[in-house]
N, C-alpha and C positions, 0 to 999 in steps of 0.2 A: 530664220527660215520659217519657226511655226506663227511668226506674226504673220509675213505674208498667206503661209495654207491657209492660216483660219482666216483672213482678210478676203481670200478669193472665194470660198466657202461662205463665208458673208452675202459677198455680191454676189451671190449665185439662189440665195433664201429664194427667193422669189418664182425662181423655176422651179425650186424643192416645194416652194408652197404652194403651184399649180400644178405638181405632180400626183397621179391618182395612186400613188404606191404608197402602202399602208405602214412603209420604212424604208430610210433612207438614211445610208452611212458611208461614211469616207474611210477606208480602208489604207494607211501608210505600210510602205513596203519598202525593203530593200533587196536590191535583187541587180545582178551585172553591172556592179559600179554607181548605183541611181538609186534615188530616194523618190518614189511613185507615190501618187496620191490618185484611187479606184475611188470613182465615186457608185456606188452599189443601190438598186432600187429593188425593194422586196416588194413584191404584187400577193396576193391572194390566185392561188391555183385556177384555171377554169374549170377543175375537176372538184372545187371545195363546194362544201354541200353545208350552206348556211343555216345555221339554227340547229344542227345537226350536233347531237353530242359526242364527237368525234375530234382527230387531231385537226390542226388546220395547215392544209398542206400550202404550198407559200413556191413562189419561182422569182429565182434573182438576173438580173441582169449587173452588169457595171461596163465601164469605160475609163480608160485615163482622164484623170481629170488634170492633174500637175506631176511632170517629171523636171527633176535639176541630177545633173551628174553631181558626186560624191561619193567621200571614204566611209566607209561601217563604222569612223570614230563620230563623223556628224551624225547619223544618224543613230547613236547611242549619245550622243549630245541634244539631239531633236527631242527624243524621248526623255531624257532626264528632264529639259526643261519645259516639255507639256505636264508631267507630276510633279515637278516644282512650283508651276506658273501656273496649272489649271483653273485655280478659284481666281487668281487673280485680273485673266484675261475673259473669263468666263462675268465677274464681276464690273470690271473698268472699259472692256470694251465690244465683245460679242456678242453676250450672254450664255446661257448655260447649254440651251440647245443646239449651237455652232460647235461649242468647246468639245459636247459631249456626244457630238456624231463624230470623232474621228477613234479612229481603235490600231491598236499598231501590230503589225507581225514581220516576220521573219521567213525570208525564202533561203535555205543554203543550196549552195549550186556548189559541186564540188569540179 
């Protein structure tokens, strides 16, 4: 499964590389049975005041990017073999910048 994420993530560079957001992260979740992939674009505030020695306030959007139904054991499997695997796919086939936009968290829903 994270060869496919980072595969479709790959073919997607190219919108992320015409995007004017000054970051961009793919967010994995799991959450009602589902292993989600958010892809997240962080902009620059309209209210930031450039050159200004001040914080820099920032506004995020996201959207689903990739849903598959699954058990909490895949995705405690997905994540073992992204820190197992990261240099390796990060090296052999995406590069660093594919590997290193995704970030994992956890929804509990009780």
């Amino acid at each position: 499964m994270l060869c496919r994420i980072l595969k479709q993530i790959s073919e997607n560079s190219v919108e992320d590389g015409e995007s004017e957001a000054m970051r961009i992260n793919y967010i994995v979740t799991y959450k009602d049975g589902k292993i989600i992939v958010n892809r997240c674009e962080t902009f620059y505030s309209n209210e930031y005041n450039f050159g200004a020695h001040e914080p820099i306030d920032t506004v995020s959007h996201g959207h689903c990017f990739f849903e598959e139904e699954a058990t909490i054991e895949d995705y405690v499997n997905l994540l073992v073999e992204y820190i197992n695997e990261k240099r390796y796919y990060a090296d052999a086939y995406y590069g660093k910048r594919v590997v290193n936009s995704l970030s994992f968290t956890y929804l509990w829903r009780d």
